[in-house]
LOTORGU-583677 format. One line per 8 residues: number of its first residue (from 1); for each residue x negated, z, y of N, C-alpha, C. Coordinates in pm, whole numbers. Atoms other than C-alpha are relative to their C-alpha. Example, Ala and Ser with C-alpha at 12.3 -4.5 7.8 and 13.67 -1.06 7.14 Angstrom:
<sites>
1	-89 0 -119 -1230 780 -450 -90 0 120; 82 -6 -119 -1367 714 -106 77 73 109 .
</sites>
This chain:
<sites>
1	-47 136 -4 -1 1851 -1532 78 -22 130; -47 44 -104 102 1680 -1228 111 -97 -1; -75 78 69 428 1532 -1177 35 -64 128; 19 56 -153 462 1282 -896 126 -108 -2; -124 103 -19 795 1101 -754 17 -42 98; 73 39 -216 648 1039 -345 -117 -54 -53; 116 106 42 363 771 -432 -34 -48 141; 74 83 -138 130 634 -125 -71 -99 -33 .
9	95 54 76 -41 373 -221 -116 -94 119; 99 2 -135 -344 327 28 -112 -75 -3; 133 24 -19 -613 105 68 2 -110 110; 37 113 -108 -764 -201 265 98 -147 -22; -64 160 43 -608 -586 320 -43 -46 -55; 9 105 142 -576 -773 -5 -58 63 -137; 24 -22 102 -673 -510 -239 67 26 -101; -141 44 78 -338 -550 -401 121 136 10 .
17	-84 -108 1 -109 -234 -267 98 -53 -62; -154 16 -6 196 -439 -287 26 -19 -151; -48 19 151 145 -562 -650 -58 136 -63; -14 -169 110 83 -164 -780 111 -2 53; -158 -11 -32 357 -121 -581 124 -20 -75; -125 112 97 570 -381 -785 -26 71 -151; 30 -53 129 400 -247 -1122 36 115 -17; -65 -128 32 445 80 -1100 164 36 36 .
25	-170 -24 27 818 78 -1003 58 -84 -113; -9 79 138 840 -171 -1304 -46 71 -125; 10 -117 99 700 103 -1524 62 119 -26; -71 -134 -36 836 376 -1397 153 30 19; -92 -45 -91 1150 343 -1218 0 29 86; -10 -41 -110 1064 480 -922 43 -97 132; -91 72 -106 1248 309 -626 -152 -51 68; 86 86 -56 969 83 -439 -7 -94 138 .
33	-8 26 -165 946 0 -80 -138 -87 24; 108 92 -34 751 -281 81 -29 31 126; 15 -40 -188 610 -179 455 13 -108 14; -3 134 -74 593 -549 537 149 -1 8; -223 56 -29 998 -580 485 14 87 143; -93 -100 -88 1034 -283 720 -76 1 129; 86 26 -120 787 -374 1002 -44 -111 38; -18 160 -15 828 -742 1031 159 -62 -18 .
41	-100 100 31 1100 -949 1129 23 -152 -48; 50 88 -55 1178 -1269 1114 -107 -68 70; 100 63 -125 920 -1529 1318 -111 71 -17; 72 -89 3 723 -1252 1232 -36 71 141; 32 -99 -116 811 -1037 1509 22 159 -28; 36 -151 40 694 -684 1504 94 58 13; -100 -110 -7 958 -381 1436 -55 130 122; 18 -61 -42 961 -196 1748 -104 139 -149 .
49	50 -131 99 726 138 1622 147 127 -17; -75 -61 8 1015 388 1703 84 -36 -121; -131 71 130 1244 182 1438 -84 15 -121; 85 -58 111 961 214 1178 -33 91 -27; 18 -140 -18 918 526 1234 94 60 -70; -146 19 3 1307 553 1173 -36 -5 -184; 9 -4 159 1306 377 834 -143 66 -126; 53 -72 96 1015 517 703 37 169 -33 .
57	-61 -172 61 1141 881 732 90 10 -78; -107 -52 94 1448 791 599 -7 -19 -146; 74 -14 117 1247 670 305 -15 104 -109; 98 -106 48 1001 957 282 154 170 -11; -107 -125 29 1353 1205 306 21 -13 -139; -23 12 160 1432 1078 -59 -72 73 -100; 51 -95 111 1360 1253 -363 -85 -111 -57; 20 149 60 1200 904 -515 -77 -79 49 .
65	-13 75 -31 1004 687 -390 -174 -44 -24; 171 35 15 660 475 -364 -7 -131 110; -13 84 -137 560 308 -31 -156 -64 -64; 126 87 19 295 8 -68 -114 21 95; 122 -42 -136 66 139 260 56 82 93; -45 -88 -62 102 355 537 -81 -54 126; 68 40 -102 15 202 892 -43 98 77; 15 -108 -45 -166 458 1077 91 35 188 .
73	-88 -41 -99 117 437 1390 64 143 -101; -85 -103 77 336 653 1096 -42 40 -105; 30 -79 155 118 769 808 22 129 -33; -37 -159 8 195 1145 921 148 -26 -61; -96 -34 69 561 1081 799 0 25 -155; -6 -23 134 491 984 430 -133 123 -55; 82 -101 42 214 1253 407 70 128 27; -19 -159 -66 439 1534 525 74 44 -173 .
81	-66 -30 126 581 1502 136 -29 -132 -112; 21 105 92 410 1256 -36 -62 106 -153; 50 -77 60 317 1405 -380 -173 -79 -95; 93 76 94 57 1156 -521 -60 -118 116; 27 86 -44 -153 928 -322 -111 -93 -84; 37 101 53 -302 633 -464 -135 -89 98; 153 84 -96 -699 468 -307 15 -109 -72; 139 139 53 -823 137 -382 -58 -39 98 .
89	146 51 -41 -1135 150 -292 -85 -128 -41; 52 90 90 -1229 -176 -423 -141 -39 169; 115 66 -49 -1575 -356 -293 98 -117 110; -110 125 -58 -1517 -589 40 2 -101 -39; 10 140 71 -1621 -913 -138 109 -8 -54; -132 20 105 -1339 -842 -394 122 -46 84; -175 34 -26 -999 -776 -161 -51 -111 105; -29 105 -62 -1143 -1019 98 25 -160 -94 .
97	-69 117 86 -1141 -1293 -207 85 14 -10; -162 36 25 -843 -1220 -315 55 -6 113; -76 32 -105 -724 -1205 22 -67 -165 51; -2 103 -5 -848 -1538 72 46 -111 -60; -105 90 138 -715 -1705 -255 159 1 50; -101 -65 -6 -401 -1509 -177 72 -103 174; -54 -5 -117 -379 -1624 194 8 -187 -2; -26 199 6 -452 -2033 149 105 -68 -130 .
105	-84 27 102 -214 -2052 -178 108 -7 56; -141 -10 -83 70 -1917 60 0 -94 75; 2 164 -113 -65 -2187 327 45 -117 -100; -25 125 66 -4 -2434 76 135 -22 -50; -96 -13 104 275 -2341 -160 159 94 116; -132 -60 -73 525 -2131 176 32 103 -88; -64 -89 -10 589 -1874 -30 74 89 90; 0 -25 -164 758 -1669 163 -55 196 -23 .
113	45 -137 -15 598 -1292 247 121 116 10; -106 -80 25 880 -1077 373 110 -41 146; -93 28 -90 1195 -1138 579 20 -178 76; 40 117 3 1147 -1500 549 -72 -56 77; 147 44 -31 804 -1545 692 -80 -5 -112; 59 50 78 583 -1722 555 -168 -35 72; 96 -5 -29 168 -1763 577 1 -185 77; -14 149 -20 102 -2104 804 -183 23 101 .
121	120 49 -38 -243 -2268 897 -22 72 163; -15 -17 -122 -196 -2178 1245 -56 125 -9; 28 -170 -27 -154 -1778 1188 -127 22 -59; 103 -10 12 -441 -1806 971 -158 -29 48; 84 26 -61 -664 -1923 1213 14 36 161; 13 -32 -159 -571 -1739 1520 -68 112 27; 93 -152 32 -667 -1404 1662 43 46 -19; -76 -85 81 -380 -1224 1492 -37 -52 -165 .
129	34 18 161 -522 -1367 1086 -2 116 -11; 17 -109 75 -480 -1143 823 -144 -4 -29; 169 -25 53 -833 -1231 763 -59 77 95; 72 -72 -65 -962 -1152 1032 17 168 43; -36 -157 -5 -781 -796 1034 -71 55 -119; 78 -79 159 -936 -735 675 -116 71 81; 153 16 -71 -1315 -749 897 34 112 137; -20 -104 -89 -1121 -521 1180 9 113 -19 .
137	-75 -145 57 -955 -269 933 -77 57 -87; 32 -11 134 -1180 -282 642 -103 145 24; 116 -129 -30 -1437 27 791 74 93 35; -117 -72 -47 -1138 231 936 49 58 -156; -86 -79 90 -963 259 616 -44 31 -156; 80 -49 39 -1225 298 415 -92 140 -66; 20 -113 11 -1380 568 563 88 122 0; -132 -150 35 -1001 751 532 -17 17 -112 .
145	1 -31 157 -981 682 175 -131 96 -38; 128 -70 79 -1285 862 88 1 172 86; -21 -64 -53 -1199 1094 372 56 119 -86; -81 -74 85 -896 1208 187 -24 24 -154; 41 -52 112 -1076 1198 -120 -100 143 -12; 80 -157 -2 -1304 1458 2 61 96 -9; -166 -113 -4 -1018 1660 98 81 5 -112; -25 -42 130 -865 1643 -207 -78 78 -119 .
153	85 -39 143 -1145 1730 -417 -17 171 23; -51 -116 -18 -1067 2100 -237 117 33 5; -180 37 -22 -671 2079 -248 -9 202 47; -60 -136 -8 -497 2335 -92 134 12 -44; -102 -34 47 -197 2474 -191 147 -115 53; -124 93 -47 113 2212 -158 -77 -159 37; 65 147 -69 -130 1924 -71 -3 -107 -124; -25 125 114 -96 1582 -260 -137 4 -118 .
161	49 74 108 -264 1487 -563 -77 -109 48; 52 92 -48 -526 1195 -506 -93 -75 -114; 98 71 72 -665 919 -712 -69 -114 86; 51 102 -101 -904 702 -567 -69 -91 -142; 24 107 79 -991 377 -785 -50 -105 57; 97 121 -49 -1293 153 -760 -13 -114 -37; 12 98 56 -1191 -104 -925 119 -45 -74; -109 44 95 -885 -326 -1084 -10 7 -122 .
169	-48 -2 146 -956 -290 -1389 20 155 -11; -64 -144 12 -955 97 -1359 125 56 29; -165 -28 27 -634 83 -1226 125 -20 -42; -69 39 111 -509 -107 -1429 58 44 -133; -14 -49 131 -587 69 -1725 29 156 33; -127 -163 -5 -421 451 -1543 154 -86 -17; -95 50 20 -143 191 -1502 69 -23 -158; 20 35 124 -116 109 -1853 15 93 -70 .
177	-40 -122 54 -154 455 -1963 118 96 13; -111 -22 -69 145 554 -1751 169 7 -86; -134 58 65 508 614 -1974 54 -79 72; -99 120 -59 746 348 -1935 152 50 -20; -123 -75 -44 1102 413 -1814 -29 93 119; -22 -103 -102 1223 660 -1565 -72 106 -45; 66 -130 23 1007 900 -1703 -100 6 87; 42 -73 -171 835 1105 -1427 -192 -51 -54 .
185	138 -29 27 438 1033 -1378 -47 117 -40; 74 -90 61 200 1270 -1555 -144 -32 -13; 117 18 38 -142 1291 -1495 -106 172 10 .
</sites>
């Protein structure tokens, strides 16, 4: 039995890291970190990399924790002690819908994303869109996830744990199966 308290949770734009993210520290307890808070300011100006670099170690030093993605400037930090990493592999039709639902609701409604930015007609139609990064990133991180699934499916000694999940409702329902409270994952 595996007991996991370093969570990665890894896949493509819009296949919902941030809300496992939110769920599973809502099940669990485990302390829950958003990368967007910590690599976006304001205006939405980028966090020098050195400074992200910064707070994610001091993160990944904790006994605790569960990061919503891992940008590949710093994914070597949370892998140097992550104990559980988390795929969604979902189909691109799927996270680009939801990332489309997801991205014109915010155009409409301001939510705000993180550090009080918010999605606006403009960003979604320039050449920084999250959409259009889905269509940049979506083959890149992809072929990691499956990467590291290969590599897992030989683990070596001290190396993370890896679920890879093709689908929301499958992870929904490990979610679901999951004790509730601070009690430690077990799978």
């Amino acid at each position: 039995m595996l007991t996991a308290e370093r969570i990665l949770i890894y896949g493509v734009t819009g296949s919902g890291k941030s809300t496992l993210c939110r769920d599973l520290g809502e099940k669990t307890g485990l302390p829950r970190h958003w990368v967007d808070d910590l690599t976006w300011e304001p205006g939405w100006v980028q966090v020098p990399l050195e400074v992200q670099r910064s707070r994610i170690a001091g993160i990944c030093a904790g006994r605790r924790w569960i990061l919503d993605s891992a940008y590949s400037s710093w994914v070597d930090i949370p892998l140097e002690s992550v104990q559980l990493i988390i795929c969604l592999d979902y189909p691109r039709w799927l996270s680009f819908g939801r990332l489309l639902v997801r991205t014109f609701a915010r155009n409409r409604d301001k939510k705000e994303i993180c550090n009080g930015n918010v999605e606006s007609f403009r960003n979604t139609f320039s050449r920084d869109s999250i959409l259009l990064w889905h269509f940049k990133s979506f083959s890149r991180r992809r072929a990691r996830m499956r990467a590291m699934a290969a590599d897992a499916a030989s683990p070596s000694a001290g190396s993370p744990a890896l679920l890879l999940f093709k689908s929301p409702r499958e992870t929904a329902s490990w979610v679901r199966s999951l004790p509730d409270g601070d009690e430690k994952l077990n799978r």
